[in-house]
C-alpha positions as CSV (number, residue, x, y, z in Angstrom):
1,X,-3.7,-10.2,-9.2
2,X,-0.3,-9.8,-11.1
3,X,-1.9,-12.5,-13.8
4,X,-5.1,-10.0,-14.2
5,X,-3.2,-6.9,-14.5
6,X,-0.5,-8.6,-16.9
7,X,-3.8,-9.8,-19.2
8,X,-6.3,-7.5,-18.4
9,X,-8.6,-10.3,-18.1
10,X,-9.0,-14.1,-17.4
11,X,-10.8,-17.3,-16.1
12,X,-9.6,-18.9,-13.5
13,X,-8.4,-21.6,-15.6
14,X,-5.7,-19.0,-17.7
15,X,-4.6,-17.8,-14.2
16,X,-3.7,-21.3,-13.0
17,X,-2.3,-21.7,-16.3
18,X,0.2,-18.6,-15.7
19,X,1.3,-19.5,-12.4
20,X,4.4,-21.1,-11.8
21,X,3.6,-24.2,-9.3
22,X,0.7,-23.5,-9.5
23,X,-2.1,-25.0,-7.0
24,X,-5.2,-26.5,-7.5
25,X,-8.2,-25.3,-9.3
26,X,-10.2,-25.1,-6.9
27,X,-8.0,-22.8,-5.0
28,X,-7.2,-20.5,-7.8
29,X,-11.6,-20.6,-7.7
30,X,-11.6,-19.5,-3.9
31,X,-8.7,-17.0,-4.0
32,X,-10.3,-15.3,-7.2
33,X,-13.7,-15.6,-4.8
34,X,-11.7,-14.7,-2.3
35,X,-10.5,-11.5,-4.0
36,X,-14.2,-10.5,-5.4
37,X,-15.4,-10.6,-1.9
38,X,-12.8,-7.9,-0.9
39,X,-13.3,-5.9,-3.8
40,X,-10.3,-6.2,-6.0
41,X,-11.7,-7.9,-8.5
42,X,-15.3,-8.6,-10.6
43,X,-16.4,-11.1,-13.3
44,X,-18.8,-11.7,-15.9
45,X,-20.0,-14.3,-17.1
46,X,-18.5,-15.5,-20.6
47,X,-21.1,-18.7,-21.2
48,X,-20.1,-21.4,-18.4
49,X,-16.7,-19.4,-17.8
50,X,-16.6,-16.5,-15.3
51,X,-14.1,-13.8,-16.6
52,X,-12.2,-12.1,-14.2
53,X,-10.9,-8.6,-14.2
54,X,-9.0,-5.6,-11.6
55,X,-11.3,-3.0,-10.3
56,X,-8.5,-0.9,-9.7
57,X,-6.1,0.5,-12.1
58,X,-2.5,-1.3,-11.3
59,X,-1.2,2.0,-10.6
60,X,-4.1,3.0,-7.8
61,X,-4.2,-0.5,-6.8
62,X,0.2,0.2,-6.4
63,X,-0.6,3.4,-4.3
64,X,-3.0,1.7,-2.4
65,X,-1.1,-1.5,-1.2
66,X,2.1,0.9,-0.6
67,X,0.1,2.7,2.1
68,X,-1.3,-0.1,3.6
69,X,1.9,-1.4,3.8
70,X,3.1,2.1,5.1
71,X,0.6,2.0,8.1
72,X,1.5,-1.8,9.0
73,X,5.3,-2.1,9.2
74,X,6.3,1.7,9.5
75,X,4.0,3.8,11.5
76,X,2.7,5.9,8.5
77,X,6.7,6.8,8.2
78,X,7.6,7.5,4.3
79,X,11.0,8.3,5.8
80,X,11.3,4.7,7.4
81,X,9.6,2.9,4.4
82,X,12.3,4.2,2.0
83,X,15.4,3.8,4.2
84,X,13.8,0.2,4.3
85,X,14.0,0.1,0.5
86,X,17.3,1.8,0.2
87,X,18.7,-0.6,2.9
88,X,17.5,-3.7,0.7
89,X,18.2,-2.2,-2.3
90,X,20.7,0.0,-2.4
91,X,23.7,-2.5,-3.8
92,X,21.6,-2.5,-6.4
93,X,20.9,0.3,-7.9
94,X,22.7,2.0,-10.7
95,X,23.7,5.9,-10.9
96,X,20.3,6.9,-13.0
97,X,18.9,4.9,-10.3
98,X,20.1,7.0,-7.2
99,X,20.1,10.7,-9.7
100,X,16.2,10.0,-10.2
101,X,15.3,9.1,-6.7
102,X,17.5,12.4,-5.6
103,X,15.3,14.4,-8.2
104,X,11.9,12.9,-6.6
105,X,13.5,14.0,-3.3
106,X,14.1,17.2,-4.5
107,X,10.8,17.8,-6.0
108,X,9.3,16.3,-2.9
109,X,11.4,19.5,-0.7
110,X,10.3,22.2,-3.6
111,X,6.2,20.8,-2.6
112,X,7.0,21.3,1.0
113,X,8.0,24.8,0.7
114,X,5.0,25.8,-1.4
């Protein structure tokens, strides 16, 4: 998916050619199939080559993954999904970092209240 969202479009040929170790060609095929069949992604047919695309804009495909994820590991819990991040994270991130997540957390309290 990253490959199709980096370029917009591709055969399955370009996204072997962008992976890093990448496998066979015939499973780059079946995962791309594999991916049409669930929805992600459609084709059209360039000539021989089918040309893949996203359905989903990266940033609703984003959204949707995170709550899937949410549901899965954390109970539906934003609370436990961030302190998840932050616990991985945290070492990491710089002061605009931590000011700009404070200021989501802040808008998030001023929504609450409304």
């Amino acid at each position: 998916m990253d490959v199709l969202y980096q370029k917009g479009k591709a055969t399955a040929f370009e996204v072997q050619e962008s992976l890093p170790d990448p496998p066979s060609y015939s499973a780059v095929r079946a995962l791309l199939r594999i991916l049409e069949d669930k929805g992600h992604i459609r084709h059209e047919q360039d000539g021989p080559r089918y040309v893949f695309t996203p359905k989903l804009p990266r940033d609703k495909a984003r959204r949707s993954a995170i709550r899937h994820v949410m549901e899965t590991f954390f109970e539906g819990s934003t609370e436990q999904a961030v302190a998840a991040l932050l616990d991985v994270s945290s070492s990491k991130l710089s002061q605009e970092e931590l000011d700009r997540l404070a200021q989501l957390i802040e808008n998030a309290r001023g929504e609450s209240r409304k």
